[in-house]
Every structure is written in C-alpha cells, then in structure tokens.
C-alpha positions, -999 to +999 in steps of 0.1 A: -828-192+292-799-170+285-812-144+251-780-150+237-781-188+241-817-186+227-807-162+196-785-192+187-812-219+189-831-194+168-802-194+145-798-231+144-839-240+139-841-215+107-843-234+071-817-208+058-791-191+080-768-160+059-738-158+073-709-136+062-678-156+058-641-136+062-608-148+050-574-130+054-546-149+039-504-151+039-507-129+008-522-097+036-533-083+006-569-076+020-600-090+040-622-114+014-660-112+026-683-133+015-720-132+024-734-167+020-769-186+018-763-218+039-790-244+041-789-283+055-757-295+068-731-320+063-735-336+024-764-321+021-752-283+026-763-260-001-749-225-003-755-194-025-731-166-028-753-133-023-722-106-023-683-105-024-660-081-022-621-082-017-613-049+004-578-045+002-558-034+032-541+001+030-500-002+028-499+014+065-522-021+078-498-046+055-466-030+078-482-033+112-490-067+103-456-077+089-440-064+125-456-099+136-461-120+107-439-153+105-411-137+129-392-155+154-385-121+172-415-097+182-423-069+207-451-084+222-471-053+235-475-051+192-489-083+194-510-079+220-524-046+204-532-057+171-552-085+185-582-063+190-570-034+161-571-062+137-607-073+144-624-037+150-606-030+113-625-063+098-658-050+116-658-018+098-645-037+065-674-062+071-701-032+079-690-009+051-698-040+028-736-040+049-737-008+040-727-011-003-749-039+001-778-024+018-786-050+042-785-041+079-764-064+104-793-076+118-802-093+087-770-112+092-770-146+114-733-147+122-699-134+112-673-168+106-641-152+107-608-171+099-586-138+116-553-132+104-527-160+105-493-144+124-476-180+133-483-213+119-457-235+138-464-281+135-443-299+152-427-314+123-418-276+115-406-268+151-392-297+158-400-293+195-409-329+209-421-313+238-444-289+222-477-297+204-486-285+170-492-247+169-511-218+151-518-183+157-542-162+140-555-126+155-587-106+153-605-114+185-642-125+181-657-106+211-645-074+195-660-085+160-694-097+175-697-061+197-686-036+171-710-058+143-738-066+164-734-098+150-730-134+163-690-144+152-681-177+151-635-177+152-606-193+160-612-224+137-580-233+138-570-242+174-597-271+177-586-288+146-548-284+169-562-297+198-578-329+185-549-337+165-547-318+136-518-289+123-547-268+118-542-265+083-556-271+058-590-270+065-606-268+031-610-302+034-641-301+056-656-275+032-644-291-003-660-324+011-695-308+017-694-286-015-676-298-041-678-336-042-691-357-073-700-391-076-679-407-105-654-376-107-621-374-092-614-338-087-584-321-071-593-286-054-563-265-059-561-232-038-531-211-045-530-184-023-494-175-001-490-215+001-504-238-023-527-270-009-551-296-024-578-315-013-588-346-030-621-357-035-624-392-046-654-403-072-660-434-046-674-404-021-653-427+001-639-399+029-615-432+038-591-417+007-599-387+010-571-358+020-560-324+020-522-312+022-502-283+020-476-285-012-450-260-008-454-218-016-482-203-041-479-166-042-457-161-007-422-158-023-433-143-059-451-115-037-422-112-011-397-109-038-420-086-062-426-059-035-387-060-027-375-050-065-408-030-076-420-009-046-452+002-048-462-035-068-482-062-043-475-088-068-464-092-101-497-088-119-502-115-148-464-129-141-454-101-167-425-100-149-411-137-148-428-142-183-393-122-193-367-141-171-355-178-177-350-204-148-326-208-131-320-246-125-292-251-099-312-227-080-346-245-083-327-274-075-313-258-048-351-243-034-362-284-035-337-296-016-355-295+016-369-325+037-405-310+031-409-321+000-398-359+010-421-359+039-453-375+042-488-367+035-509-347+052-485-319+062-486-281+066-459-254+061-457-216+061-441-185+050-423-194+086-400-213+064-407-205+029-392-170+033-370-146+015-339-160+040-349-194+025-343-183-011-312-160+001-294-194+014-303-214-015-289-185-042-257-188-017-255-230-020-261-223-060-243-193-066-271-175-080-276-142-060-266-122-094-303-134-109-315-104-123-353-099-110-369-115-138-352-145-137-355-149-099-395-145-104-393-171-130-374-192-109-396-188-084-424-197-106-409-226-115-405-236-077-440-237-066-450-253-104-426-279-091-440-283-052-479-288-067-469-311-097-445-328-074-473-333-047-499-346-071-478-371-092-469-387-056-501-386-045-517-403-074-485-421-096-507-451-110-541-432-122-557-443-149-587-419-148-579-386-157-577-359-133-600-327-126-585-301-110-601-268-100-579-242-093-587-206-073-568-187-054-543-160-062-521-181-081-549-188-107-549-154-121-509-159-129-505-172-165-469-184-163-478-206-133-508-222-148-492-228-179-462-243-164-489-268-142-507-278-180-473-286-194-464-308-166-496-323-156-508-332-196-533-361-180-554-329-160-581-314-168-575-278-153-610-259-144-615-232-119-642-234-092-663-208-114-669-244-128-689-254-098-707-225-088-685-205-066-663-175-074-625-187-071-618-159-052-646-159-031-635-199-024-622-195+009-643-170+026-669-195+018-655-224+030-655-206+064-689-197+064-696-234+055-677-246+091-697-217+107-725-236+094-714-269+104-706-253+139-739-242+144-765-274+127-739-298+119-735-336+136-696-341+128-706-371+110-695-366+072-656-369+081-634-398+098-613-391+123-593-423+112-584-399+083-550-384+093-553-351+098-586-349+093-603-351+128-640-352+130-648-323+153-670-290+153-645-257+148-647-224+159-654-203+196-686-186+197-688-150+205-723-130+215-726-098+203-740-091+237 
C-alpha cells in the first residue's frame, strides 16, 4: 500500500484524531487556529478545544490580499502568486502556534484549512445562466501539507458547489453535529464580514433545518472604519457609531435591494456589499455629507436590519421562544447586539461560550469538525432534499509527502 494512503487509514482507525482547524475570513484580519480533540463522527462527534490563537496578519499581508479580494478587475500573475504565498504564510502561522504550544507537528493528524476567500460569485449573484455557482478561496494544500509535515484536508468549498450547493454557508454541517438540542430551538448566529444563521430545530428533524447568509456583519463597518481612521481595523466596541444617529432614507436606501426579498437558502459577499454599494445608495438618498459617526451608525443599523429581517421571515408564527448564540466579530460590538435585543424582545441572546466553544474559536472548529467528517464520517446525518444542504464529504486531501 501506498505510506501515505496507509498514514490515513491510521488516521481514520484512532479513537481520537487532533486536528488543527484554520479559518481566514472577509474581515482579513488574521488566520484563527484552532487545535481540536475530535472523536466519533456524525451526531455523535465530540470535540475539545486544546489551544487558540488569532494571529493577526501584518498591514503589508491585508494589501496584497485586497489587490484580489472581491474585484472584478485583477492582474492575474498576483493571483497566481499568492496562491502558494498565502498557504506557506498559514504554515509558519500554524507552526509558530506548534511551537507556543509545544507540541511537535507530528503530534498533529491533519491541518483542515478553509484558505482565504478572494471570489464568492452564485449564480443568483452573477446572474450568468450559463455559468454554475462559484467560489474561490487560495492557500494551496500541497504547500501547507509539505512546509507542515502535516496531512491538510482544503478546498471545502468547491464540493459543496459541485453537488449543488453556493458553497456557503457551511456551518450548517458543523452546527448540526455540535450544537443541536433535543427540545431547544437555537439559532447559531456568526457575525463575521457577512452575517449567517443556522437553525437547529428542537424536533432534531434535519427536514427544517437551514443555514443562510443574511446580508453584511462587520464587512462595511470595517471597510468604512479603516477609510476615515487609518491605522483602525475596525471600530473597536462601536465607540464610534455609539456617537452618530441613523440615518433613515439611507438605511432605506442600503435595503432596497432584491437580496433581501429573495428566498432562503442564499449566499452573498463583500462582491456586492461593498463601499460602491453604500456610495450609490448615499447618492439615491442624498446622504454622502454623513459625518463618520453617523455613517457607522447607519451602517450598524443596516446589518441589525438584514439579521432581524432574516429571522422574523424565517420564523413569523413562533410561539416558543428563540435561543440564539451569537460569535463572530460582530458579537464583541455593543451597538449591534443591543440593536438585535431591542428588535428581537422574544430571543434569548447567548454566545457559543454557552455551549462549550470559544465564539471566536467557532469557525476554525467547525472546519476541523468537516475535516473530521472527511476522514471517519458516512454523509448520513444531513439530507440532500434539504436545499442547499447537499449530503456529501468536503475537502481535497493533500499528503505531506
């Protein structure tokens, strides 16, 4: 047998694999790595969160990447360089943790890297009817798994594509396995650049169960931060639009896009959310005097509006009350959570601290739970008579060898 085919029936045959799980989100304000304890598979998954660190990308890394990210014009040679730059960068990121952590890559089973999203393009985005659904994300896995030494599982996204899917979200597989509860409806916000949910019924029935994209998170406060404060990622706390007032022809304005009318399951992106987005809607409401404050507070405002929008159509006759768990960027902004309590009174707001996993550690882990699934899993928890949900194993496999 081939070693590296039979280093990944090892892998697979062990009660306990610890895989490292890396997320790099819309926000490109660092590489989230989480090294996880998985055991079983499917419902029965159990995982334990050993280490986590957020190392943050240096401002020379967020430009590079910007050069490519969610523009319809490119040099492609860039492209095609940062491809392989982007993934020997995440190695060292992922061995420098090793290192703080003292554990030696051999220790590790495999690497589940989600790569760095570039282009996210659906068709109902496009609006190509000759082109499938799309999504790009770089950081090639052969370069991870040789520089590492370790076994990287990648590229989740395109399989979701090709077997139907938009290739987001895919916290649905992961919130499924996790997070579920018999007898508790729960709501798994993440607000990171764009804000999605996935809904976990108390039934356990994966018939209504679903995961959507909302609208933006953190995409167009951060944009729109960095622009009037350079040197600031993000406005830190929402100090900033906790001292402006909204601006309501111009929130109107931001809403008025067939998005927000379309059905559910669907995915978006800073593709369209972007600061030209806000630009033409300040134009149509005659608002691009807005000092910064209130333009953060608008903007505030607007993604309050996309999540509350989403869940009251989602769910406009429940009785039962609500749990949702939030993580994500977006958590740690006060204005925004605040303005989600005051419009969703019937919620019960919790963060994912509440069941056992670090909020910001959420989606790292997720990944290292589809690693999992990838590697001991059946495909059986999830119906593919679930829109957008197909019932497939995600991820390429790369040998480190």
């Amino acid at each position: 047998m081939n070693p590296n085919l039979h280093h990944l029936l090892t892998i697979a045959q062990k009660p306990q694999r610890r895989i490292i799980g890396l997320m790099s989100g819309t926000s490109l304000d660092g590489l989230d790595v989480a090294l996880c304890l998985c055991e079983g598979s499917g419902p029965a998954t159990r995982v334990r969160v050993e280490q986590f660190a957020t190392v943050p990308y240096a401002e020379s890394v967020k430009a590079e990447i910007r050069r490519v990210f969610a523009q319809n014009t490119i040099e492609f040679e860039h492209l095609c360089l940062l491809n392989p730059w982007i993934a020997l960068l995440h190695a060292d990121m992922v061995l420098d943790c090793l290192r703080a952590w003292e554990i030696a890559p051999q220790q590790v089973d495999c690497i589940a890297s989600h790569g760095q999203t570039v282009f996210h393009a659906p068709r109902s985005q496009h609006g190509k009817p000759n082109f499938p659904n799309a999504t790009l994300q770089i950081g090639d896995g052969d370069h991870l798994a040789v520089r590492t030494g370790i076994l990287t599982i990648s590229d989740f996204r395109q399989k979701h594509v090709a077997a139907g899917g938009e290739g987001a979200p895919l916290a649905v597989y992961g919130d499924y396995l996790l997070f579920s509860k018999a007898g508790e409806d729960r709501i798994l916000l993440n607000m990171g650049g764009i804000a999605n949910f996935t809904f976990l019924p108390g039934t356990l029935d994966v018939e209504t169960m679903f995961s959507t994209d909302v609208g933006p998170g953190n995409t167009l406060l951060d944009a729109f931060t960095q622009l009037y404060f350079p040197g600031k990622s993000y406005d830190t706390d929402g100090t900033i639009a906790a001292q402006g007032q909204v601006h309501e022809p111009l929130l109107r304005a931001l809403l008025d896009h067939p998005f927000y009318a379309a059905d559910f399951p669907k995915t978006t992106g800073p593709e369209l959310f972007s600061r030209d987005y806000v630009v033409q809607a300040q134009q149509r409401s005659g608002s691009l005097g807005l000092s910064p404050a209130d333009l953060l507070a608008t903007l505030v405002a607007f993604s309050a509006e996309g999540i509350v929008g989403a869940i009251r159509r989602c769910f406009p006759t429940s009785s039962a009350p609500l749990t949702v768990y939030a993580s994500g960027g977006g958590m740690h902004n006060p204005v925004l959570m605040r303005a989600l309590r005051l419009q969703l009174p019937n919620c019960r707001f919790l963060t994912t601290h509440d069941l056992g996993i670090n909020p910001d550690a959420k989606e790292a882990v997720l990944f290292a739970v589809l690693a999992n699934e990838s590697l001991v899993g059946s495909n059986a928890p999830l119906g593919s008579s679930r829109p957008g949900i197909p019932a497939v194993s995600m991820g390429k496999f790369s040998f480190a060898r």
